[in-house]
C-alpha positions as CSV (number, residue, x, y, z in Angstrom):
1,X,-2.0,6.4,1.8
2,X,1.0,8.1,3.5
3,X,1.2,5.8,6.3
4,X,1.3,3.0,3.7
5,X,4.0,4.2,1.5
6,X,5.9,5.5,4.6
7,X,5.4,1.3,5.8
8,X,6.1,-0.4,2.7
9,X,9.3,2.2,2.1
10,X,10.3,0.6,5.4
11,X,9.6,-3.0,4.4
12,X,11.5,-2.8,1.2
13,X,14.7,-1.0,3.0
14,X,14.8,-4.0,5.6
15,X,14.1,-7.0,3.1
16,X,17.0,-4.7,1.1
17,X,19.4,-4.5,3.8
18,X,19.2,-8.4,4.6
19,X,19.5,-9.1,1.2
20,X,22.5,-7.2,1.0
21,X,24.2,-9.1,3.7
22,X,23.9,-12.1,2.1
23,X,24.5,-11.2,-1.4
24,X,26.6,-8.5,-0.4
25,X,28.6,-9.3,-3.7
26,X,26.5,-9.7,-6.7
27,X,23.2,-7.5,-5.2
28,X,22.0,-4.3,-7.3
29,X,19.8,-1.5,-6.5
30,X,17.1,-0.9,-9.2
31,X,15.1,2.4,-10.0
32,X,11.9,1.7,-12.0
33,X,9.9,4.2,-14.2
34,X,7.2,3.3,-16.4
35,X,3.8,2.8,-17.5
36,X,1.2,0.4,-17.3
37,X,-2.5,-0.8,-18.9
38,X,-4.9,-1.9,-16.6
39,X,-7.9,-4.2,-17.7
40,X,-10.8,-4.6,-15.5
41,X,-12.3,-8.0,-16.7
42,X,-15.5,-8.3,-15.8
43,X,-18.8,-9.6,-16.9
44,X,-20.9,-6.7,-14.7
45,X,-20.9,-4.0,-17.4
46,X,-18.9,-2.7,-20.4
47,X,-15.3,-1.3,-19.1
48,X,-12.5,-0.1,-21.5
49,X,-8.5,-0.2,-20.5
50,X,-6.1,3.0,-20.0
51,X,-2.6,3.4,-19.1
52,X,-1.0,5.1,-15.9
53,X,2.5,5.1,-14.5
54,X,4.8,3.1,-12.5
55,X,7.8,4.2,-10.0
56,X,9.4,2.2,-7.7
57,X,12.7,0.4,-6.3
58,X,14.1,-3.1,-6.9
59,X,17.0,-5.1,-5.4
60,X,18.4,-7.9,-7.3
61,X,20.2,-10.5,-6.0
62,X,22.2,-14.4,-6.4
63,X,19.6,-16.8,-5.3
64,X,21.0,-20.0,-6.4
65,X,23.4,-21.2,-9.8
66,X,21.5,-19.4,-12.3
67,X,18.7,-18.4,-10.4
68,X,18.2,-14.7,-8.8
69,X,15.9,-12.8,-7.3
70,X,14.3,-9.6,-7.2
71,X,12.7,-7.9,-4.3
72,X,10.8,-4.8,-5.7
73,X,7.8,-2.3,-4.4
74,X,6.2,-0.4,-6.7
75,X,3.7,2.5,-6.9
76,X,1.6,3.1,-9.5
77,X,-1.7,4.9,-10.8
78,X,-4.2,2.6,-13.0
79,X,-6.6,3.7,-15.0
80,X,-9.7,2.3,-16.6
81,X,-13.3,3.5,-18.1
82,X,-16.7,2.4,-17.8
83,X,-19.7,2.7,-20.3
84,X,-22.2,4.8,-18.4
85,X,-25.5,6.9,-19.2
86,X,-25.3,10.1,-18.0
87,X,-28.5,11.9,-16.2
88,X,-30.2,13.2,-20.4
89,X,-30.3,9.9,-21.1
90,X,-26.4,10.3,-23.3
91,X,-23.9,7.2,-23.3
92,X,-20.4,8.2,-22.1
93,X,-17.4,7.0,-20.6
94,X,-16.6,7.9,-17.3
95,X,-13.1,7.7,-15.9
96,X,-11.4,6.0,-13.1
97,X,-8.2,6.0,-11.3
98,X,-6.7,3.4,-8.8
99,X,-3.7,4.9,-7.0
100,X,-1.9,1.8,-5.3
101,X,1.4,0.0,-4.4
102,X,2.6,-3.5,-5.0
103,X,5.4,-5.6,-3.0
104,X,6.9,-8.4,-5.3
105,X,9.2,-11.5,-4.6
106,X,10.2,-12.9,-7.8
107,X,12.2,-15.5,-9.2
108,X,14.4,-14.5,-11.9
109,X,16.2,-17.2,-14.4
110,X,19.0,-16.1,-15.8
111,X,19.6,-16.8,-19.7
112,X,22.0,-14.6,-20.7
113,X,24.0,-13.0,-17.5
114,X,23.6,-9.4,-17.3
115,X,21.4,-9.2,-20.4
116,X,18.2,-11.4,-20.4
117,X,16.2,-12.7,-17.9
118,X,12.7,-14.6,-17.2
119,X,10.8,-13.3,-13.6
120,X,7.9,-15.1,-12.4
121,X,6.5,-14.8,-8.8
122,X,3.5,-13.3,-6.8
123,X,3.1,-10.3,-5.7
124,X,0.3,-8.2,-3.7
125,X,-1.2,-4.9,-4.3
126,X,-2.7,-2.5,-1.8
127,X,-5.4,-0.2,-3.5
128,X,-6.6,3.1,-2.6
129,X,-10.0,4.2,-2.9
130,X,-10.6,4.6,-6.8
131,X,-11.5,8.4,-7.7
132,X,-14.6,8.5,-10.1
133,X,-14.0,11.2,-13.2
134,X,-15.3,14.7,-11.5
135,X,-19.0,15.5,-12.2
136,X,-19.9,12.3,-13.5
137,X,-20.4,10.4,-10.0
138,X,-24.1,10.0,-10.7
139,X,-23.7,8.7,-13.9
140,X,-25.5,5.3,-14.5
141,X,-23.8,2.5,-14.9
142,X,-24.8,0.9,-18.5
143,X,-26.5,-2.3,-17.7
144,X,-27.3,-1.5,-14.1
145,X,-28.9,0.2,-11.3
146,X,-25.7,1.5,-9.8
147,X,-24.6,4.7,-10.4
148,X,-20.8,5.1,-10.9
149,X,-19.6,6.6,-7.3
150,X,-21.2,3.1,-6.2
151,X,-18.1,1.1,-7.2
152,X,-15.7,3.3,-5.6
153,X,-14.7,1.0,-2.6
154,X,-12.7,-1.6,-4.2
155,X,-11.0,-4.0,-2.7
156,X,-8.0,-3.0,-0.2
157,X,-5.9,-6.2,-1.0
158,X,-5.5,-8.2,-4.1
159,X,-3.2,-10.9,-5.3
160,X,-1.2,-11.4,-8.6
161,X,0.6,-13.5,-10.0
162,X,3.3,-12.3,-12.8
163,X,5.7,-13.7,-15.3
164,X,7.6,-11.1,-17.2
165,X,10.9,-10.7,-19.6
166,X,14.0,-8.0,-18.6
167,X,16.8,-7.2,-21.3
168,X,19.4,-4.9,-21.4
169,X,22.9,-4.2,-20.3
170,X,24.1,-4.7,-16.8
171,X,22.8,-1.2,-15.6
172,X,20.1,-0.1,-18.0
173,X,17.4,-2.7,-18.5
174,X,13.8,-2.9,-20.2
175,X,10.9,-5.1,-18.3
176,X,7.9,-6.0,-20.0
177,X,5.2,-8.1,-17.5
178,X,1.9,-9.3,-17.1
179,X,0.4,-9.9,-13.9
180,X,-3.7,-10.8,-13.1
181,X,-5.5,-10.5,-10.2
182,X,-6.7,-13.6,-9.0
183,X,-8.6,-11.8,-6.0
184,X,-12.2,-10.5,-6.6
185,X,-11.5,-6.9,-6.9
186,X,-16.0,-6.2,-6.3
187,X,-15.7,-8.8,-3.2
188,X,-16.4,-5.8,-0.9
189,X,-19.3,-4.1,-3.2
190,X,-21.6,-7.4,-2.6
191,X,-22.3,-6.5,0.7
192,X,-24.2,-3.4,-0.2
193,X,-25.2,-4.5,-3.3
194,X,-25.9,-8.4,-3.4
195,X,-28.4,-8.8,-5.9
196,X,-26.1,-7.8,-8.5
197,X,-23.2,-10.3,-8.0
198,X,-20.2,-8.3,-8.7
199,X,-16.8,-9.4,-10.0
200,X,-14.1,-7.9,-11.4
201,X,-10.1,-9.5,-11.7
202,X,-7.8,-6.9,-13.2
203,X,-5.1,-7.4,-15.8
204,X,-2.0,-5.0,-15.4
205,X,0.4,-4.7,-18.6
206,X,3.5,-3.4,-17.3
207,X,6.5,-1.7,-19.1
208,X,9.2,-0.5,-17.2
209,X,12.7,0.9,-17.6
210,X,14.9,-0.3,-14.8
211,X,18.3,1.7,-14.2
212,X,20.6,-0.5,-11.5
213,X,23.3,1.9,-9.5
């Protein structure tokens, strides 16, 4: 995971840095805090949302009249649970986190310069391996034969699309965005467990605080 951010960091400065020379004018550097929800929809078993947190960097440029666009990476922790029974037989929640990093290319119309935009575009996340709540790894999972340390391996890559709203003033905006995962995030599970036909597509609420320098 260190080699990744260390990669994408690198990414982001050079999309940044040609960005800047031809926007050199109007182009703003963002700083992103925030949190997120992240919904695992799938028809496998029972799984409940939780929040996590978002940090990242933006650059926002002039694309065209009054068009812009935003060049953003963004790491983040998600959360979700899934309905388990644990080894006497009890039902219980059991915890999971996603530790991953997303690289976005959005287009942002402007309706109100400096105050309120709309940002839609796609984006992709790169996901670690998801860390199963501590003692409760042989958990069952309601509904199936697999325990809960069996769907640990996610996917590494998914794709989203997003559509999201920013307001503020010129250097302290709020964004509030949506974005689904269109990718199988179970694609990879099938392999070692084919009879049961997993598939999961996550849902990410987003709400961010964006401070431009």
């Amino acid at each position: 995971m260190k080699k990744l951010t260390f990669s994408l960091c690198f990414l982001l400065v050079s999309v940044l840095s040609i960005a800047q020379y031809h926007y050199r004018d109007s182009n703003r550097i963002g700083i992103t805090v925030g949190v997120n929800q992240f919904t695992l929809n799938t028809d496998n078993f029972e799984t409940k949302p939780a929040n996590g947190w978002n940090a990242g960097l933006s650059m926002r440029g002039n694309f065209y009249n009054i068009w812009d666009m935003v060049y953003a990476i963004q790491f983040s922790e998600n959360n979700f649970s899934v309905e388990t029974n644990s080894l006497t037989s009890l039902q219980e929640e059991v915890n999971y986190k996603i530790p991953s990093a997303q690289i976005s290319l959005e287009l942002s119309y402007v309706l109100v310069e400096n105050h309120l935009s709309i940002e839609f575009g796609p984006l992709v996340q790169i996901n670690g391996k998801s860390k199963v709540q501590s003692g409760k790894e042989n958990n069952v999972i309601s509904g199936t034969t697999l325990l809960a340390k069996d769907i640990q391996d996610i996917n590494k890559f998914n794709f989203y699309p997003t559509v999201g709203l920013t307001a503020g003033a010129k250097h302290f905006r709020v964004n509030v965005s949506y974005q689904y995962g269109i990718t199988n995030m179970f694609g990879n599970l099938n392999s070692n467990y084919p009879n049961n036909n997993l598939k999961a597509n996550p849902g990410i609420l987003n709400g961010n605080v964006i401070i431009y320098l």
